[in-house]
VOTORDREN-299382 format. One record per residue (C-alpha): residue in three letters; x, y, z. Coordinates in pm, whole numbers, padded with zeros to 5 digits, always signed. Layout:
// residues N
ALAXYZ;...
// end
This chain:
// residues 638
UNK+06555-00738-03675;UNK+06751-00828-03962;UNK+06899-01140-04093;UNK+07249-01145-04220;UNK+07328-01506-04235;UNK+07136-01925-04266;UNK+07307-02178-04245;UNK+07160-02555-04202;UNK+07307-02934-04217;UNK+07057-03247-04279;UNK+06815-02997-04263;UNK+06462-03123-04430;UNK+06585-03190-04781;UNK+06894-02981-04821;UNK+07212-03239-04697;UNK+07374-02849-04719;UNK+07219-02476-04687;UNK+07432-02176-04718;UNK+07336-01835-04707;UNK+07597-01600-04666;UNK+07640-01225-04657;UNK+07289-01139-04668;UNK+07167-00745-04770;UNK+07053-00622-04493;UNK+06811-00367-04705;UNK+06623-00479-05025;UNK+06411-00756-05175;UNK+06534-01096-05154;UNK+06369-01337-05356;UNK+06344-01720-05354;UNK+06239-01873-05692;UNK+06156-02242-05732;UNK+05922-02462-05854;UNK+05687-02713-05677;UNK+05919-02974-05402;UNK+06231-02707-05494;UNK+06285-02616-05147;UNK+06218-02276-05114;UNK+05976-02288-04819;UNK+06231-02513-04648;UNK+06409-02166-04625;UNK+06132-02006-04417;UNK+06108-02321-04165;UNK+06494-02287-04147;UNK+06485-01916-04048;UNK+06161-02012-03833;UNK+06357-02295-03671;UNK+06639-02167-03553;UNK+06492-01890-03378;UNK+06188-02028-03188;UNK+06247-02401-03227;UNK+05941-02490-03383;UNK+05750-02415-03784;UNK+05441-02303-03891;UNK+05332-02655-04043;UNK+05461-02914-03793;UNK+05321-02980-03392;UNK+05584-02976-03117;UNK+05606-03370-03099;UNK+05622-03370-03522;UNK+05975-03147-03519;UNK+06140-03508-03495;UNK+06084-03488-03972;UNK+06304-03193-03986;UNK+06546-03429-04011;UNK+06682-03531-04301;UNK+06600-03932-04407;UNK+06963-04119-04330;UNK+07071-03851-04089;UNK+07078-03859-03742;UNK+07060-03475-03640;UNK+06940-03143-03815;UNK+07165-02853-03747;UNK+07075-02451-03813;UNK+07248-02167-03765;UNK+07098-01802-03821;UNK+07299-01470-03799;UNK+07068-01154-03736;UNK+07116-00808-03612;UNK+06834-00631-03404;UNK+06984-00250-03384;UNK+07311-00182-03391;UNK+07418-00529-03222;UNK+07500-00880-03425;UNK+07397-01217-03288;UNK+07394-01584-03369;UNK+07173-01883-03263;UNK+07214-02209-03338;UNK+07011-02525-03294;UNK+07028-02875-03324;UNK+06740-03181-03320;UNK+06784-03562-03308;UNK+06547-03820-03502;UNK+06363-03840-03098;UNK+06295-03464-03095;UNK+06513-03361-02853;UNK+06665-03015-02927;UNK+06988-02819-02816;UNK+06996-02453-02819;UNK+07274-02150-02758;UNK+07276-01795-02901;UNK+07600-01547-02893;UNK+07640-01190-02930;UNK+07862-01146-03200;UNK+08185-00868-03119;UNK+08455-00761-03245;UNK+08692-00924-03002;UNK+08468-01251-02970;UNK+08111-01415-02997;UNK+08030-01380-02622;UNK+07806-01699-02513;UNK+07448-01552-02399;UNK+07257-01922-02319;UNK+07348-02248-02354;UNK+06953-02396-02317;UNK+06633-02407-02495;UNK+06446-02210-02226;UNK+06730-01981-02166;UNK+06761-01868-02562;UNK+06388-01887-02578;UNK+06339-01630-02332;UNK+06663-01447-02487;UNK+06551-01415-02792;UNK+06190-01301-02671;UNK+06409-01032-02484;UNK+06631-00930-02754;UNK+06381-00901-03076;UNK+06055-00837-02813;UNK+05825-01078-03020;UNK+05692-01415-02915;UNK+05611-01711-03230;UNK+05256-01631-03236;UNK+05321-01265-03277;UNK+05639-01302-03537;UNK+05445-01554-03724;UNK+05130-01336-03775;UNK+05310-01030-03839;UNK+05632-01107-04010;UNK+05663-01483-04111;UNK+05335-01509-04351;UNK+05335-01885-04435;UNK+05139-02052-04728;UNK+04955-02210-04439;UNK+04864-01786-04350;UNK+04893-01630-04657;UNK+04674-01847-04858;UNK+04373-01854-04663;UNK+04012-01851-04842;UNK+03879-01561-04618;UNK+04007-01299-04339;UNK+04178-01461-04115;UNK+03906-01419-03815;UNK+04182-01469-03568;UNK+04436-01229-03700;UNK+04118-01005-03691;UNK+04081-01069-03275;UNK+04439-01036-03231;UNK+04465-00687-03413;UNK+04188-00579-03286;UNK+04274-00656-02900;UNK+03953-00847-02866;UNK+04119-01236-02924;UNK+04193-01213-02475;UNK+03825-01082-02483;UNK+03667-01381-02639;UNK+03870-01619-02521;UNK+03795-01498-02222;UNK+03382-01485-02235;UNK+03342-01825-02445;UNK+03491-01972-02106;UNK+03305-01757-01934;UNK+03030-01855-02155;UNK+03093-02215-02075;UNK+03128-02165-01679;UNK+02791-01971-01673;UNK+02636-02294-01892;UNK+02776-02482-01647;UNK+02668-02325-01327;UNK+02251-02319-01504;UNK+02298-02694-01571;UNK+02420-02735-01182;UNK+02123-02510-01071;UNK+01863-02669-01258;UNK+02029-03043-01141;UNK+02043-02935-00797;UNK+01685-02763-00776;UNK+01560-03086-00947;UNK+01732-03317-00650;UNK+01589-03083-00388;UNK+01283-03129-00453;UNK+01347-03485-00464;UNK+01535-03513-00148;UNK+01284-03332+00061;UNK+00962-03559-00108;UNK+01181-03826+00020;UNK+01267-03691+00363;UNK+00898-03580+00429;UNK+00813-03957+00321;UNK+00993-04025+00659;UNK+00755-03839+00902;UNK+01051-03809+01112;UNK+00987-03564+01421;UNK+01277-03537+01637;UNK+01019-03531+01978;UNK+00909-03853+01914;UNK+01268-04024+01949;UNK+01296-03841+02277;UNK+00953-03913+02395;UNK+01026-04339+02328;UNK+01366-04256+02498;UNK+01187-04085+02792;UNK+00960-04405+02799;UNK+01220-04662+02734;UNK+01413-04468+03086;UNK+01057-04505+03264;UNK+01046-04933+03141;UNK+01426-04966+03224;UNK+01403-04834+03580;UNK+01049-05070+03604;UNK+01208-05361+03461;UNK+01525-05319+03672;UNK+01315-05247+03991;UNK+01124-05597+03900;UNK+01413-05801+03901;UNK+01523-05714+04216;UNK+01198-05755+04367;UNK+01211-06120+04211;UNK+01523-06189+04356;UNK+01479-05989+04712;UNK+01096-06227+04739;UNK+01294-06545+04651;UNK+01604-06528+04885;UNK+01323-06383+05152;UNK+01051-06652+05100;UNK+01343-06916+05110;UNK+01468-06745+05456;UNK+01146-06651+05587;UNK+01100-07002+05755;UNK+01411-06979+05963;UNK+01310-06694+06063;UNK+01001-06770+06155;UNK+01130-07083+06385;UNK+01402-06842+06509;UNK+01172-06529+06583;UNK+00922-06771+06748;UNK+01179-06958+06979;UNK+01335-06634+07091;UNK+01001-06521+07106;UNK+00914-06768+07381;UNK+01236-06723+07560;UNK+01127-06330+07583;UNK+00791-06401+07711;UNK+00905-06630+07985;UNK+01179-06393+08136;UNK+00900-06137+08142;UNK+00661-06331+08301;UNK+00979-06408+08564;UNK+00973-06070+08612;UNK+00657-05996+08620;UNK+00592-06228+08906;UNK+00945-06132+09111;UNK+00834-05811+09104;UNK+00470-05892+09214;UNK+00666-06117+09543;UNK+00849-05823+09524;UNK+00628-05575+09711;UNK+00497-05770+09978;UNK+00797-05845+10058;UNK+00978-05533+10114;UNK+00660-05403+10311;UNK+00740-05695+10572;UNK+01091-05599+10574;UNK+00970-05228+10638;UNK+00741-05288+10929;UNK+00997-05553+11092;UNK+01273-05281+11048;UNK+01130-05018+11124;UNK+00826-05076+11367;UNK+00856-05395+11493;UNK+00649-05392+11776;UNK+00363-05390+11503;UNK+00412-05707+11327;UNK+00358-05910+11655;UNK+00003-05839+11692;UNK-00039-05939+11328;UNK+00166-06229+11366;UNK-00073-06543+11411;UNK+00238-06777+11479;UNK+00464-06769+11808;UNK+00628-06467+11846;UNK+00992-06627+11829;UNK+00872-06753+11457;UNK+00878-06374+11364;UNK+01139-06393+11036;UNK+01413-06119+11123;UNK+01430-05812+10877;UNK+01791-05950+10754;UNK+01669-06242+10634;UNK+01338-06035+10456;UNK+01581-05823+10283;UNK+01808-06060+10132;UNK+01477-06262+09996;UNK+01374-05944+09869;UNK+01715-05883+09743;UNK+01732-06215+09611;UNK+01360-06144+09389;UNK+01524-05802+09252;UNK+01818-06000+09119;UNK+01612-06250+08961;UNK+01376-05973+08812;UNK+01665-05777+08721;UNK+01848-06096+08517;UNK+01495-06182+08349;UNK+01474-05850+08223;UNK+01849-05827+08088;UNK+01789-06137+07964;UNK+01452-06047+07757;UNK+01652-05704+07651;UNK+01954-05904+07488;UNK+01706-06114+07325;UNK+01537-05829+07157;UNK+01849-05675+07082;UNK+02064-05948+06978;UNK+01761-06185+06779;UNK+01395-06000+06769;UNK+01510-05645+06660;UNK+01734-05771+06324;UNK+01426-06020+06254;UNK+01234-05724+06283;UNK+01403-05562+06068;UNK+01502-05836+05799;UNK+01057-05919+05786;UNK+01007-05549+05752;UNK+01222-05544+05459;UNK+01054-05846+05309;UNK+00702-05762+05371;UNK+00814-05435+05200;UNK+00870-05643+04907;UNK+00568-05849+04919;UNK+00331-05500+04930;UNK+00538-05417+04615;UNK+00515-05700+04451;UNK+00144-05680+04537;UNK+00087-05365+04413;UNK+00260-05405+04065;UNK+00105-05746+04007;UNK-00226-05603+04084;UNK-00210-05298+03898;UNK-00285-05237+03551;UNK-00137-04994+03297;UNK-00334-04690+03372;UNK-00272-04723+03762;UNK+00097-04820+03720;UNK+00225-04612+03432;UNK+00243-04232+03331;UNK+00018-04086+03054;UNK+00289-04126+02820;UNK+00402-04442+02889;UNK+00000-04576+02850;UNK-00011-04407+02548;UNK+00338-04596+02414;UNK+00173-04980+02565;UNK-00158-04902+02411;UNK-00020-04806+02098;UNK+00179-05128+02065;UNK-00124-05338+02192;UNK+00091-05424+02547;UNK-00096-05476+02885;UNK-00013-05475+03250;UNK-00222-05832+03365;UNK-00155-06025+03645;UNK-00034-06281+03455;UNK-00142-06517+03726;UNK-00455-06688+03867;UNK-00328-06767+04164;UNK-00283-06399+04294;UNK-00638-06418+04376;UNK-00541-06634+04706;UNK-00331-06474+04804;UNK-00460-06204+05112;UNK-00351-05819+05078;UNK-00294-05844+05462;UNK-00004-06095+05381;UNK+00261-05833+05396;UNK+00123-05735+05775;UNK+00108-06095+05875;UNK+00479-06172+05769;UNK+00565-05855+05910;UNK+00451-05950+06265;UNK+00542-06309+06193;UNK+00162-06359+06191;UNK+00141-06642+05961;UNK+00366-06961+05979;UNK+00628-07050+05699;UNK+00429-07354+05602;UNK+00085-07148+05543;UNK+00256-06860+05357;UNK+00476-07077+05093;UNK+00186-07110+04891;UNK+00130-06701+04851;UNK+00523-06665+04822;UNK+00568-06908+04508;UNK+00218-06701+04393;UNK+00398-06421+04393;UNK+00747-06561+04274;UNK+00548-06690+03998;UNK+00356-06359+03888;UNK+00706-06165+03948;UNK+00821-06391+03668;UNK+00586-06370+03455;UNK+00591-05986+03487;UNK+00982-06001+03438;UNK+00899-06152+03061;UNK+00629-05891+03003;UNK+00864-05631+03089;UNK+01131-05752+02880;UNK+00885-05816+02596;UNK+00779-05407+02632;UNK+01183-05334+02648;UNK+01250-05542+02331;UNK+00937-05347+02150;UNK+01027-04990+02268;UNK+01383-05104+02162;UNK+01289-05212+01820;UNK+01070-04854+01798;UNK+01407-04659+01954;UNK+01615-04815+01674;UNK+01392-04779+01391;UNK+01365-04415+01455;UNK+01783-04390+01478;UNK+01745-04516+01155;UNK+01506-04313+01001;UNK+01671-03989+01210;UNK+02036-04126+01031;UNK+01803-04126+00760;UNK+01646-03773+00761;UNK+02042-03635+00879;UNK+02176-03791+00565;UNK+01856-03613+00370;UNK+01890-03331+00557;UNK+02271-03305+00480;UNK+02243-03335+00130;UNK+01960-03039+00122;UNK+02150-02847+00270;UNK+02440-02907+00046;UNK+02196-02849-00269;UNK+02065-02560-00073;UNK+02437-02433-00100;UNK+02510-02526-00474;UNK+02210-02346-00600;UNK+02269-02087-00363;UNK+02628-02073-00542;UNK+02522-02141-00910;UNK+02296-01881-00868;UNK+02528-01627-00740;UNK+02752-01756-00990;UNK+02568-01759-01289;UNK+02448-01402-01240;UNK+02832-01265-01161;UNK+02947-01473-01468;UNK+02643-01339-01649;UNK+02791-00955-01541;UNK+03157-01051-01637;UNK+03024-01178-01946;UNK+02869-00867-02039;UNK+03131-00648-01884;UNK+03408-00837-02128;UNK+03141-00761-02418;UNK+03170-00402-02318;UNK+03528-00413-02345;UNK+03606-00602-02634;UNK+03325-00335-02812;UNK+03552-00051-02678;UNK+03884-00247-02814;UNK+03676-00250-03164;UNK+03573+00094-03183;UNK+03958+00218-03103;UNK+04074-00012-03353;UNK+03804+00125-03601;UNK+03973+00458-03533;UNK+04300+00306-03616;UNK+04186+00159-03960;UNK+04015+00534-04027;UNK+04379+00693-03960;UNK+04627+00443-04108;UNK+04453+00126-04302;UNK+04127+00327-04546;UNK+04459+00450-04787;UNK+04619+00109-04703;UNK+04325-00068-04846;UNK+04251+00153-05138;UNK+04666+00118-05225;UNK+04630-00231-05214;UNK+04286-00246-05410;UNK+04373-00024-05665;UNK+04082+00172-05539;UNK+03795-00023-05593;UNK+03771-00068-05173;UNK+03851+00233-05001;UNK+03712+00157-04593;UNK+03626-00053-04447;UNK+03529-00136-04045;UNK+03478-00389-03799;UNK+03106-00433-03710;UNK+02905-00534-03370;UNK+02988-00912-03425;UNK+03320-00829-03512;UNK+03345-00949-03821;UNK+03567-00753-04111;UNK+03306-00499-04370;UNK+03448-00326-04647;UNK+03308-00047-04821;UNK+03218-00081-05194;UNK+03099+00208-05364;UNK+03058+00013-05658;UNK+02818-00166-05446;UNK+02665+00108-05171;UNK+02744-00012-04915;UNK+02985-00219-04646;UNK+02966-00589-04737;UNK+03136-00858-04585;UNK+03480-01010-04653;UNK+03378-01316-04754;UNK+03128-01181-05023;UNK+03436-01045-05227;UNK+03643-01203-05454;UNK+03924-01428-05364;UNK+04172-01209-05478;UNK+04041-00945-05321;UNK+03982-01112-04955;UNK+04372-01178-05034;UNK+04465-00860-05061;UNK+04237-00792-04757;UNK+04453-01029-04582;UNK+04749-00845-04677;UNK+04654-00525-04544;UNK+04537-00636-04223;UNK+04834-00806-04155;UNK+05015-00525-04279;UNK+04857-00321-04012;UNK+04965-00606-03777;UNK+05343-00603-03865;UNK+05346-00150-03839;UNK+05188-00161-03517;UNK+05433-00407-03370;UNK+05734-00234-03517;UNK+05616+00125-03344;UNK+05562-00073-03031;UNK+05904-00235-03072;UNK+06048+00073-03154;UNK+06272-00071-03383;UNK+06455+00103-03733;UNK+06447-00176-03926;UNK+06265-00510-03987;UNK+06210-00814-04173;UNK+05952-00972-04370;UNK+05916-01362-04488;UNK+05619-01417-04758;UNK+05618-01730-04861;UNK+05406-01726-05175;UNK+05145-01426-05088;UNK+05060-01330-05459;UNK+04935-01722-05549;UNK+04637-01650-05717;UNK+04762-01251-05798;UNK+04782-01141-06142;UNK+05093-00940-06233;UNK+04935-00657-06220;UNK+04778-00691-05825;UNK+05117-00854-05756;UNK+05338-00578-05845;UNK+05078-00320-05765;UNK+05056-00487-05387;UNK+05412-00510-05344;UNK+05482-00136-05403;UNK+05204-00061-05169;UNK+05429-00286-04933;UNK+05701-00089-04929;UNK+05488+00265-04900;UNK+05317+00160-04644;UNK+05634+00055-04444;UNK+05710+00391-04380;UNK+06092+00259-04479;UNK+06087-00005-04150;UNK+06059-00326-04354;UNK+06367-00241-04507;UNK+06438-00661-04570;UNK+06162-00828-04755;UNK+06183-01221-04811;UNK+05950-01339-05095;UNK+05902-01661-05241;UNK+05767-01735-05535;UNK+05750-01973-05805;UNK+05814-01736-06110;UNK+05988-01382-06120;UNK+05678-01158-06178;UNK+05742-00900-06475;UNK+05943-00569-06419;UNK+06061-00642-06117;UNK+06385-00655-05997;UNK+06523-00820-05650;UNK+06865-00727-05445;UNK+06909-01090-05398;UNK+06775-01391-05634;UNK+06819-01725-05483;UNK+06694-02015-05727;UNK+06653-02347-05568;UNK+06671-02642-05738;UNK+06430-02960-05796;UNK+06625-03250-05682;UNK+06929-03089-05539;UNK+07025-03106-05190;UNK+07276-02808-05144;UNK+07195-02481-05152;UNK+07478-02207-05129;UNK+07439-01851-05231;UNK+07700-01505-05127;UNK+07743-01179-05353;UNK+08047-01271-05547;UNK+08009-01092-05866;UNK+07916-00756-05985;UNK+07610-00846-06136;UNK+07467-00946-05774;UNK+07599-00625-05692;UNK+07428-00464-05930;UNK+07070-00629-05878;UNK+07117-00571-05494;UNK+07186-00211-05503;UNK+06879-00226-05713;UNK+06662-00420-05460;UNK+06757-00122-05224;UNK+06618+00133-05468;UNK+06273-00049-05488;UNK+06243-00112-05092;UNK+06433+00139-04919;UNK+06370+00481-05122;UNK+06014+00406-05138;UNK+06004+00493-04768;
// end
């Protein structure tokens, strides 16, 4: 790439910049004292083709402006091969930008974008460098050129190791990282599981005071209904009583009816036999007159009439039983049932009423089975019997019924005092098993992260050396590269004193002094010399790029390189420029403050202090003459 044209309006401090017609082979100098302008040229040409300089962030571009105006305008003509383009830019005082580029024809500039990020990536397409490459290769800055030592990260860029240690200082960082989580999360590990074995939380003993809180539920609940079964039964049990001992009566008399009707019974139908069937035999045995004799008719229907009567006194006594005694039966059963129960728990202490476990739990929490009552002692263990068989009269067995209603009471509040405590055990342990889950949890999550970190650490640790590996390889081939191209480069640029130089295992820049035996760093040389170190290597930067870009021709923009030169190194370094160009950087911007000796330039542009237009075009001969000139001294040296 090759410029041909700049152009600018309110541009920094020119009101009006102008440079027309520009050689597209030769040296084109820019001459001007301190605050002339000439580097404003540079930022112009930097400007319009990637929207941004070397000396001002992204959210700074707002000062290219110039003070009163309200919008910075450049324009910048270039060819890149055989085919002419132009770009042109604009800013406002708020930083906003507007962008388009045209190929220039003969029949018409042909619009290519009309955006920044379309002419960005156009431009990037058409000349194949990005800012950071163009800027370190062919735009050399004061800010670049005028550095105090090698420029380290020129050095990593041309050296293909810059990705490399980007890369493993993050790496670097991540693998710092993932030790500082590992050692943090074995630290809390061991202080999560002091804390959870502080719990002495065993999952069996949660089910074992479940198991035992089932065994007091189903007690407790069984009690209850005891309490209230012996309370409605105790209040019944006198009506039945009165009831089971009227029927009672009523069942004895209609068997005794029987009883005796079928006694009469016999006798009776043995007279009616003998006077019905052997009548003849009665009369002897009859002491009365013989026309007293009863007549077997009137035998049978008294007989008749004592089998009816037996027969309706035992109906009678069945319905009885079936209709009144059986359910009373029944209903006293139930209750003396209840009564044995009740007996038995009140009686009964904890090892004779509970399991193993269960005594274990009570005597544990200091709880006992008692009584509860001293007036169980009167009451009789053959109670339930006696109020089975209706044995014992309501009035003599209220006393042992409100004995027992009173001791089921009291064993009601013992058994919810044993519920409440197995309760208050059941939820303590939820919380200390929430507790030892939440502990557990978080274990098992630092488990994972140093599980992780570890694993991480040691593939980072791998990478890390992996990317050393590489980055070493990267060195050595660029080592080769200096030992082919840069060793004559150097001495060119030296004027012998430094003839090799190499990049060593912390990649820093050595030269070889044979003055000195030996490679020595950059830094130990002179400041002239470390310049003209930074000269070569960048230089080597701008060749390789234009063989990769596979380009005939290119540009160069130096804006003051040879500060602290002598004429001597200055003009010496400049011819070594152009030999070592191989004829490629065929247009070579230089600024400088003064014209160094014997030198001419194809184009001499002279800003002034204090004015704000610039305008320069070949008009005259004498131009002519100086830039056919400039084209000896650049391009024949190729």
């Amino acid at each position: 790439m090759v410029i041909t044209g700049l152009a600018a309006k309110h541009f920094r401090k020119y009101e009006s910049l102008r440079l027309a017609s520009l050689p597209e082979h030769g040296l084109i100098m820019v001459v001007g004292g301190r605050e002339s302008g000439k580097s404003t040229i540079g930022d112009a040409i930097c400007f319009a083709l990637f929207g941004r300089t070397a000396d001002l962030e992204n959210e700074q571009l707002a000062k290219l402006v110039r003070w009163g105006s309200m919008e910075a305008l450049v324009e910048l003509t270039f060819r890149q091969g055989k085919q002419s383009y132009r770009i042109q830019r604009k800013i406002n005082t708020q930083g906003v930008q507007q962008a388009s580029l045209w190929q220039i024809g003969s029949q018409g500039d042909t619009v290519l974008a009309n955006s920044i990020t379309a002419v960005n990536e156009q431009i990037k397409h058409i000349i194949g460098l990005s800012y950071t490459a163009f800027s370190r290769a062919f735009f050399w800055s004061q800010l670049s050129v005028q550095a105090d030592a090698v420029d380290q990260d020129s050095l990593d860029t041309m050296t293909g190791i810059k990705t490399y240690l980007a890369l493993g200082k993050r790496l670097e960082t991540e693998r710092l990282m993932a030790e500082a989580n590992l050692q943090t999360a074995q630290a809390s590990i061991g202080k999560l599981e002091t804390e959870r074995d502080s719990l002495s939380f065993e999952p069996e003993q949660l089910s074992s005071l479940e198991t035992i809180n089932q065994v007091l539920q189903e007690r407790r609940r069984a009690a209850r209904a005891l309490q209230v079964d012996i309370k409605q039964s105790s209040q019944a049990y006198p009506t039945w009583y009165e009831t089971w001992q009227g029927y009672s009566q009523y069942s004895l008399w209609a068997n005794r009816l029987a009883l005796w009707s079928a006694v009469l019974l016999t006798p009776i139908l043995l007279l009616w036999a003998l006077l019905f069937f052997a009548p003849t035999w009665a009369q002897p045995l009859w002491p009365l007159d013989a026309a007293l004799l009863p007549d077997s008719d009137a035998v049978l229907w008294l007989a008749t009439s004592l089998a009816v009567l037996a027969g309706s006194a035992l109906a009678f006594d069945y319905y009885v039983e079936q209709r009144y005694l059986i359910p009373l039966k029944e209903r006293v059963a139930l209750f003396a049932s209840g009564l044995r129960d009740s007996l038995l728990q009140l009686r009964s202490t904890v090892e004779t009423f509970f399991d193993s476990q269960t005594q274990a739990y009570l005597h544990s929490r200091a709880l006992t089975a008692n009584s509860g009552s001293t007036k169980l002692a009167a009451v009789s263990e053959y109670l339930p019997e006696q109020v089975r068989d209706y044995a014992i009269s309501s009035t003599d067995a209220q006393p042992a019924f409100a004995a027992l209603s009173s001791g089921l009471k009291a064993y009601a509040v013992r058994m919810d005092a044993y519920m409440d405590a197995i309760d208050a055990d059941i939820n303590h342990k939820k919380h200390v098993k929430s507790q030892h889950d939440a502990l557990q949890a978080e274990i098992r999550q630092q488990a994972w992260v140093i599980a992780n970190s570890e694993h991480q650490a040691k593939v980072l640790g791998k990478s890390i050396y992996l990317l050393h590996l590489a980055a070493q390889a990267s060195m050595r081939t660029f080592n080769q590269q200096l030992g082919q191209r840069c060793q004559s480069w150097l001495s060119e640029f030296t004027q012998q004193p430094l003839d090799n130089w190499q990049i060593d295992q912390d990649f820093a820049a050595q030269v070889l002094s044979h003055e000195k035996g030996g490679f020595l760093e950059s830094k130990s040389s002179s400041k002239q010399t470390q310049q003209q170190i930074i000269l070569t290597l960048r230089a080597n930067l701008a060749n390789i790029l234009i063989d990769h870009l596979r380009t005939e021709e290119q540009c160069l923009f130096m804006d003051e390189p040879f500060a602290c030169f002598d004429t001597e190194r200055t003009l010496a370094t400049l011819h070594s420029l152009s030999k070592i160009s191989h004829g490629h950087l065929r247009q070579i911007w230089l600024v400088v403050r003064s014209i160094p000796a014997s030198l001419s330039a194809t184009v001499l542009i002279r800003p002034q202090i204090g004015e704000n237009r610039l305008l320069w075009k070949p008009n005259d001969s004498a131009k002519r003459a100086d830039y056919l000139k400039g084209m000896d001294l650049i391009g024949k040296s190729a």
